[in-house]
C-alpha positions in Angstrom: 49.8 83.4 80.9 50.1 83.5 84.7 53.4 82.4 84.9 54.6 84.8 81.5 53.2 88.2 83.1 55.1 87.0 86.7 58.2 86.4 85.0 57.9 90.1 82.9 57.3 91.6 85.9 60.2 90.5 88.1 62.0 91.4 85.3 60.6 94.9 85.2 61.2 95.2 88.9 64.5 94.1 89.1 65.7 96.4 86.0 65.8 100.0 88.2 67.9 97.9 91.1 70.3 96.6 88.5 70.7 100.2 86.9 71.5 101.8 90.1 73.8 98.9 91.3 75.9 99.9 88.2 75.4 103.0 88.6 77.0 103.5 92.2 79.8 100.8 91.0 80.6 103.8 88.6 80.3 106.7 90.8 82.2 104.8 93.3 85.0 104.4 90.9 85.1 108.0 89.6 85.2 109.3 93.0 88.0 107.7 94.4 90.1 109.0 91.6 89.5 112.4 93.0 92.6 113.9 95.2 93.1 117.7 96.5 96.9 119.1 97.3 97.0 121.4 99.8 98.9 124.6 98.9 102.5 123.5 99.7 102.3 120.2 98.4 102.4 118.5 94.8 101.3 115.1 93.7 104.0 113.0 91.7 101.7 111.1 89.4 102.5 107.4 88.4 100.7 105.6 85.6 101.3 102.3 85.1 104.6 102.7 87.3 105.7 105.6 85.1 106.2 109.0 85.3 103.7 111.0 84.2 103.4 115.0 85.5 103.6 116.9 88.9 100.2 118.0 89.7 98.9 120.8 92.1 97.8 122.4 94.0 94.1 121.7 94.3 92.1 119.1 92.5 93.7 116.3 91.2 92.0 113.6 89.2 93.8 110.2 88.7 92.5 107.0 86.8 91.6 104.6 89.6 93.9 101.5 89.1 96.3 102.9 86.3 97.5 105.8 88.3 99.2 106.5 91.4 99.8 109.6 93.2 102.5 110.7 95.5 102.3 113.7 97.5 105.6 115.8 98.5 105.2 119.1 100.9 107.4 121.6 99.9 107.3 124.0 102.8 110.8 124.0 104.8 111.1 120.6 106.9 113.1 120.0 110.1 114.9 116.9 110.8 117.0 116.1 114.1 120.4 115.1 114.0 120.8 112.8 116.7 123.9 112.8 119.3 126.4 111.9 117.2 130.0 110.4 118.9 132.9 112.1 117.1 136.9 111.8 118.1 138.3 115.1 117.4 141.7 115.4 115.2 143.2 115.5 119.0 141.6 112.3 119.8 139.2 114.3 122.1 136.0 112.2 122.3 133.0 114.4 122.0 129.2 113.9 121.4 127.5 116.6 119.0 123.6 116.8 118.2 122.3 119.4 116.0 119.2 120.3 113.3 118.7 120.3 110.2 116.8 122.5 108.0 115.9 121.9 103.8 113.2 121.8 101.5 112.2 120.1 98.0 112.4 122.0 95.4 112.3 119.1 92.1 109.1 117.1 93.6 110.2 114.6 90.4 113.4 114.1 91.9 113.1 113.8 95.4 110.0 110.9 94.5 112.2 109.0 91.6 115.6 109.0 92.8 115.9 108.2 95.8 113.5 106.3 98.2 113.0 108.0 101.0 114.5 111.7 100.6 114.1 112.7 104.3 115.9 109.6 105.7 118.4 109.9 103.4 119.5 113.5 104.0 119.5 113.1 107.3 121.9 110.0 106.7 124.4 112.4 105.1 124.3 115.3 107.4 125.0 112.5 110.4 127.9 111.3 107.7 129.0 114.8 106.7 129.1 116.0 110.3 131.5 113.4 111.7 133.8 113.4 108.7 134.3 117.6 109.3 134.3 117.4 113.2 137.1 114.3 113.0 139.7 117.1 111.1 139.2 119.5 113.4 140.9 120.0 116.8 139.1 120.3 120.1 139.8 124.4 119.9 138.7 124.4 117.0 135.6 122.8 117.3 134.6 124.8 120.3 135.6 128.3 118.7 135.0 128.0 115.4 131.0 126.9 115.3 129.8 129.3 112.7 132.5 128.1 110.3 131.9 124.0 110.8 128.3 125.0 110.3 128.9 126.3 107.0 131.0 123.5 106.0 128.9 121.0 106.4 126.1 122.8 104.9 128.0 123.3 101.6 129.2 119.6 101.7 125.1 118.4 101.6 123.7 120.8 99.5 126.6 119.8 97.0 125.0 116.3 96.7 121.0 116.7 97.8 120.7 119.2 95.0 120.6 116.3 92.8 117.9 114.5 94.7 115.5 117.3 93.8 116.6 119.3 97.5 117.5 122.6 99.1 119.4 122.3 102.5 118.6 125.9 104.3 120.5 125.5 106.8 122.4 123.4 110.0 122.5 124.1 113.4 125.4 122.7 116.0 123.1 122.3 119.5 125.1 120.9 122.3 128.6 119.7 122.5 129.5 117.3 125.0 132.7 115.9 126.2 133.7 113.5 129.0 133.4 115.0 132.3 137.3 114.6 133.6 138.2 117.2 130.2 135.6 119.7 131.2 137.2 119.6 135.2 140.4 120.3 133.4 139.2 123.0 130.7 137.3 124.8 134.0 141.1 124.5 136.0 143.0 126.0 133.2 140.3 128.4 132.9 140.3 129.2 136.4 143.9 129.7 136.7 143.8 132.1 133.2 141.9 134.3 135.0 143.7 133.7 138.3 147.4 135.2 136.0 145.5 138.0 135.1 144.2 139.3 138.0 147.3 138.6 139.3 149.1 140.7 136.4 146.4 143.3 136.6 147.0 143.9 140.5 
């Protein structure tokens, strides 16, 4: 009898400590399938690898272990465009840097076609940039900023709107060229002005 009432009473005891075991297993679970998206971002939801929707923004509840949630910010990004070494159609070596400027505007897209969207824009800008600096001539380059600009701008959108992207805008920063060209452009500018003051007096 002794040894019957010890047995139902560890059992009795040990019943609460098993029910809340479980139940913080459970809560656990449910909880880590909670997610918030900011208000410029939206979560590309996977579920079992596929597609499902585009969620956002605020709560976002996703089945822990099936799904899988990816979150894009849609707010206008800036990417440098490191100095990039370019020979002009006047084989004129020069070294051109600028920024870039886009947004997503197909979250599905930017997620499921291509791997890293940011990276790859970048890649084409760099790509795009040296392909429309290489037909231009040195005076060209140098005068006609506003216009390369635009170029290249229409050239990347053309192809990142398919990736789920916007391009804003691109921005030329510094142009460098090799030190013995510059001497030369400041002597020939030097004796421009030299003929016209001449001419003038």
């Amino acid at each position: 009898y002794a040894k019957f009432w010890h047995g139902s009473l560890a059992q009795w005891n040990n019943k609460p400590i098993a029910a809340e075991v479980i139940f913080a297993v459970l809560w656990g679970i449910v909880v880590s399938g909670v997610r918030v998206a900011a208000q410029w971002e939206r979560g590309v939801v996977l579920q079992l690898g596929r597609f499902r929707a585009v969620r956002g923004p605020g709560l976002i509840y996703i089945i822990p272990f099936v799904d899988n949630v990816r979150f894009v910010d849609l707010r206008l990004l800036t990417l440098n465009i490191p100095s990039q070494q370019v020979i002009t159609k006047d084989n004129v070596p020069a070294a051109i840097d600028g920024v870039l400027f886009f947004s997503v505007t197909d979250p599905e897209k930017a997620v499921i076609k291509i791997q890293d969207y940011a990276f790859a824009i970048a890649q084409y800008a760099q790509a795009t940039l040296r392909d429309v600096v290489g037909g231009l001539s040195l005076d060209e380059l140098l005068s006609e900023r506003e216009q390369i600009q635009r170029k290249i701008a229409e050239v990347v959108e053309e192809r990142v709107k398919d990736w789920g992207m916007h391009l804003d805008s691109i921005r030329l920063q510094d142009i460098e060229m090799p030190e013995d060209l510059k001497r030369i452009m400041s002597r020939q500018a030097s004796a421009e002005r030299e003929k016209r003051a001449t001419i003038t007096k």
